[in-house]
SEFILO-806796 format. One record per residue: y negated, x negated, z of N, C-alpha, C in turn; residue number from 1; residue in three letters. Coordinates in steps of 0.05 Angstrom, whole numbers, plus 5000, padded with zeros to 4 digits. Each point is the difference from the previous one (the first is absolute). Example, Ala and Ser with C-alpha at 12.3 -4.5 7.8 and 13.67 -1.06 7.14 Angstrom:
BEGIN
ATOM    n.v    n.u    n.w   ca.v   ca.u   ca.w    c.v    c.u    c.w   resi   resn
ATOM   5114   4736   5156   4976   5018   5000   4976   4982   5000      1    Ala
ATOM   4979   5007   4986   4976   4984   5001   4978   5015   5014      2    Ser
***
This chain:
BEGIN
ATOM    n.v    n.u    n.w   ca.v   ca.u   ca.w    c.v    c.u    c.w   resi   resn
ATOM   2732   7251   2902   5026   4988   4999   5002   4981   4976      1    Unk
ATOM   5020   4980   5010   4998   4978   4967   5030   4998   5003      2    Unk
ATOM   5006   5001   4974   5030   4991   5003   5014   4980   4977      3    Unk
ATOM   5013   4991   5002   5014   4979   4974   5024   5006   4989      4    Unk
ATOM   5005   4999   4973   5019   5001   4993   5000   4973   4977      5    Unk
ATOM   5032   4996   5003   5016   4970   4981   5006   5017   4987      6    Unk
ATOM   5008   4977   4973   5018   5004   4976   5006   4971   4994      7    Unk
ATOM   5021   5006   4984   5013   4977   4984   5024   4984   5010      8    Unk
ATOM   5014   4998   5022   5022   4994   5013   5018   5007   4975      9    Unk
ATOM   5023   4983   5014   5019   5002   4971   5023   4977   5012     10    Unk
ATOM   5021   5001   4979   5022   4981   4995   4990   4983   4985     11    Unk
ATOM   5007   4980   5001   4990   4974   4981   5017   4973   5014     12    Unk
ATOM   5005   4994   4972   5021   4974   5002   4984   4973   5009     13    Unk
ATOM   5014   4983   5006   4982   4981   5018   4985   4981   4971     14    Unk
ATOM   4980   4986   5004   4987   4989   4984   4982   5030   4972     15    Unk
ATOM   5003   5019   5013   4981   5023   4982   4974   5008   5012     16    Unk
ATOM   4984   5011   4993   4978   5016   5010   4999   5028   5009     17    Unk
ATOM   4980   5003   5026   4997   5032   5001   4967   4988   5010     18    Unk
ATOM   4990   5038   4989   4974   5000   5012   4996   5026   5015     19    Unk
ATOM   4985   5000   5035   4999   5019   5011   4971   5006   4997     20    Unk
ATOM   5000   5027   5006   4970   5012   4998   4997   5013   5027     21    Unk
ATOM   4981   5006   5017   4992   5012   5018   4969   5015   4990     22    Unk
ATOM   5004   5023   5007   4978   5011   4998   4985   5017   5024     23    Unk
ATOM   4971   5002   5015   4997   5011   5014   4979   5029   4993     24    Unk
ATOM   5005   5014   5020   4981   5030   5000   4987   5017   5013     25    Unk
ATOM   4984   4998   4999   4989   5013   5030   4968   4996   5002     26    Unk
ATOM   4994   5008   5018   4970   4992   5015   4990   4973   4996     27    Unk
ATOM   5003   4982   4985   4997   4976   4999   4972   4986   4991     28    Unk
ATOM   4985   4990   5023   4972   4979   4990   5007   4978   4979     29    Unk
ATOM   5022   4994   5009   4998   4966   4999   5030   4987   5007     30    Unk
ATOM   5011   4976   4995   5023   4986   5013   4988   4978   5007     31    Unk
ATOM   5013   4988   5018   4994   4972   5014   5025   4986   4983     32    Unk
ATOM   5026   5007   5012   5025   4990   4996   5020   5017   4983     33    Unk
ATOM   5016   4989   4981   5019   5008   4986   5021   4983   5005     34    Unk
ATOM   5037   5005   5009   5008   4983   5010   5036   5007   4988     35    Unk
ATOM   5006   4990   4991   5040   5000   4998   5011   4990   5026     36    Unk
ATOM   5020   5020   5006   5017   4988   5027   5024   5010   4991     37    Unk
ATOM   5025   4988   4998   5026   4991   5004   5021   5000   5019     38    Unk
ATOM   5023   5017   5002   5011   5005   5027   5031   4994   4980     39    Unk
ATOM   5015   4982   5001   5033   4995   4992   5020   5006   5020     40    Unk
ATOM   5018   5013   4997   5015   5016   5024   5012   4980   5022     41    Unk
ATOM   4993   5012   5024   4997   4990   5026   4990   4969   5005     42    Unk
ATOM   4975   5005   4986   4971   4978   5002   4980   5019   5004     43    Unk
ATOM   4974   4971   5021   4985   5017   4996   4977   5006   4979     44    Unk
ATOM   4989   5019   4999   4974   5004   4978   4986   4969   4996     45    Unk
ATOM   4998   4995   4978   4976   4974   5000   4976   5003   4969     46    Unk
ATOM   4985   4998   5002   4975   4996   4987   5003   4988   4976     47    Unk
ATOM   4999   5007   4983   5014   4997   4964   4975   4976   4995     48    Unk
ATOM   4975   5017   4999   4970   4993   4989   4986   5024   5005     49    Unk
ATOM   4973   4981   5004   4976   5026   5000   4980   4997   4981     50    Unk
ATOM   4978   5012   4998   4979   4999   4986   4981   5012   5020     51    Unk
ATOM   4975   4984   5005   4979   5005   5010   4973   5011   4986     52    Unk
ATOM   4979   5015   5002   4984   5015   4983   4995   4975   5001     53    Unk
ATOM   4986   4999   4974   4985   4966   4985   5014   4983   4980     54    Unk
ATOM   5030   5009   5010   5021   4985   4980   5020   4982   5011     55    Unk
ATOM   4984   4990   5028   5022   4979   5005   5039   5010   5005     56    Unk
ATOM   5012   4992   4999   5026   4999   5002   5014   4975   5005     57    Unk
ATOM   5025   5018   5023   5011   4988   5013   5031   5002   4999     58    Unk
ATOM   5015   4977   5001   5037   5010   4995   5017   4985   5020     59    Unk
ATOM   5020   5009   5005   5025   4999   5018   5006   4965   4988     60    Unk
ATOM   5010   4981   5009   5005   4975   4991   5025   5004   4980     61    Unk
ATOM   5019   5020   5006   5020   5005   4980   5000   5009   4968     62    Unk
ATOM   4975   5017   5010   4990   5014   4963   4973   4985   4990     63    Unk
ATOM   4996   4978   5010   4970   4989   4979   5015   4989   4981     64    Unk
ATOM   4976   5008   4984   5018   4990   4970   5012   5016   4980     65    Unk
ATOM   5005   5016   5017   5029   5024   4977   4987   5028   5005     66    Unk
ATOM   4986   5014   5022   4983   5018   5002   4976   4997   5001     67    Unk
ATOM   4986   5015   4986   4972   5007   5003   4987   5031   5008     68    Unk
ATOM   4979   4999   5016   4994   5024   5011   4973   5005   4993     69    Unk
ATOM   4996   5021   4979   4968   5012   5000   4997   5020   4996     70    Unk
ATOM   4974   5006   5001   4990   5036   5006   4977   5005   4983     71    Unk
ATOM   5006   5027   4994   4971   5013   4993   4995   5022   5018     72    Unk
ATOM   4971   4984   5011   4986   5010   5016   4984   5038   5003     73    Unk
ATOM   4990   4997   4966   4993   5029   4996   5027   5020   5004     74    Unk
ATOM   5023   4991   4994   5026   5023   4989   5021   4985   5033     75    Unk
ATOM   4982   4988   5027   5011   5004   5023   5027   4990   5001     76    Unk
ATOM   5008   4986   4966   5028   4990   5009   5010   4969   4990     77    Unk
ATOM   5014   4997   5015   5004   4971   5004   5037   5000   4986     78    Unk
ATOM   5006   4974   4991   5028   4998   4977   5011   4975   5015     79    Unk
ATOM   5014   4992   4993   5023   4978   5009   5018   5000   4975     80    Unk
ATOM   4991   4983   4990   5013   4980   4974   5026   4983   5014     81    Unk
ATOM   5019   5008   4994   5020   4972   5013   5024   4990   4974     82    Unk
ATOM   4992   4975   4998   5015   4993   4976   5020   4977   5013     83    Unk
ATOM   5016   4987   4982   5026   4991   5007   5009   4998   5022     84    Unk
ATOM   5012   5032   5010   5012   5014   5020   5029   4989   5007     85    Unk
ATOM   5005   4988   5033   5019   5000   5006   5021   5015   5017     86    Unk
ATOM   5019   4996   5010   5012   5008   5020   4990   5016   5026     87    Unk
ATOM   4989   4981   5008   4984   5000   5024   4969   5017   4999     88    Unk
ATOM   4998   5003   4973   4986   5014   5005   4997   5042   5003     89    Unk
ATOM   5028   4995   4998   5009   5033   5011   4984   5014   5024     90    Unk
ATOM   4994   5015   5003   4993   5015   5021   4980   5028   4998     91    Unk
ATOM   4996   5015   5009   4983   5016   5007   4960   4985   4999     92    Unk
ATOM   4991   5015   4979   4981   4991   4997   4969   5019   5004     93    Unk
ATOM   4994   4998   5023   4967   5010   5017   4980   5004   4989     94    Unk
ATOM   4982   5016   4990   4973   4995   4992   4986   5002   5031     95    Unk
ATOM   4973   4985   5006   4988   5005   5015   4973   4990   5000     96    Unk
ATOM   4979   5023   5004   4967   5003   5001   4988   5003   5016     97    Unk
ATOM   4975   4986   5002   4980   4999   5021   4974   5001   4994     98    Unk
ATOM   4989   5024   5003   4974   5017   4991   4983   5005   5013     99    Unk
ATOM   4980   5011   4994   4979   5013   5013   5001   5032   4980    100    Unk
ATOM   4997   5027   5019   5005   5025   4996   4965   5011   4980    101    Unk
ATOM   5008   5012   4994   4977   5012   4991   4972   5020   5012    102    Unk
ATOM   5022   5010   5009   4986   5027   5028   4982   4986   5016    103    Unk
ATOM   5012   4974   5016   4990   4992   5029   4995   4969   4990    104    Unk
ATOM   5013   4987   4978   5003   4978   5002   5018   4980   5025    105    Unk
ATOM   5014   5020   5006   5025   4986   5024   5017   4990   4978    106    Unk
ATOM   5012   4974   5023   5024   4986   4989   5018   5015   4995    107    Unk
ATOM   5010   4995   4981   5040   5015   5001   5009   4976   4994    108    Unk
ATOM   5032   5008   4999   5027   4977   4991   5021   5021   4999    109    Unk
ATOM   5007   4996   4980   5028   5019   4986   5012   4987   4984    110    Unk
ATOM   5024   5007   5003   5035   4991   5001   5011   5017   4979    111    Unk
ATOM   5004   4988   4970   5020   5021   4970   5031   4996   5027    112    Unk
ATOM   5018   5016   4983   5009   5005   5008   5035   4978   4988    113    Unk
ATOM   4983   4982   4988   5022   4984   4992   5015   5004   4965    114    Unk
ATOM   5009   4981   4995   5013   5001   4977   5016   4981   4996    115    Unk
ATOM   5025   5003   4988   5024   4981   5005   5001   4982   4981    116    Unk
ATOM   5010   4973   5003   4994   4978   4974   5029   4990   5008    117    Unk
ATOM   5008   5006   4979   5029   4985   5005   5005   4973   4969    118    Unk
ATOM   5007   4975   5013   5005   4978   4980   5027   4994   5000    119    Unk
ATOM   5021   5008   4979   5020   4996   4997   5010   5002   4973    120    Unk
ATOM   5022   4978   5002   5021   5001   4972   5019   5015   4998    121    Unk
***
């Protein structure tokens, strides 16, 4: 079994910083993908940024620039830096991983269970 857990969600006034942490545990070889997803109430989920094993990274057209996403690979967890935070960027915030297991070397993909980012004055 592998599972994820966030941290770092919070209140924060618009134009401040927060940083999320995701960490994973389990049976784990390896990750392919480390990924932020974003759900703002009654929208749907969309794709913050990812990080791909190697380094490359990828972001939502709304947060390049103001978030950054990286990981350490040995400690399985990946962060989300997001600095001059707005409005819009409220919502429910996803960790999500894509691995290879340790046991069998089968794929997994597992879903934290969310953490709330609220931007307000």
């Amino acid at each position: 079994q592998v599972q994820v857990a966030e941290s770092g969600g919070g209140l924060v006034q618009p134009g401040g910083s927060l940083r999320l942490s995701c960490v994973a545990s389990g049976n784990i070889n390896g990750m392919y993908v480390m990924a932020w997803y974003r759900q703002a109430p009654e929208k749907e989920r969309e794709l913050v940024a990812n990080i791909v094993y190697g380094g490359d990274t990828n972001y939502a057209e709304s947060v390049r620039g103001r978030f950054t996403i990286s990981s350490d690979d040995a400690k399985n967890t990946a962060y989300l830096q997001m600095d001059s935070l707005k409005e819009e960027d409220t919502g429910t915030y996803y960790c999500n991983m894509k691995g290879a297991r340790t046991v069998d070397y089968k794929f997994f993909e597992v879903w934290g269970q969310g953490t709330l980012v609220t931007v307000s004055s």
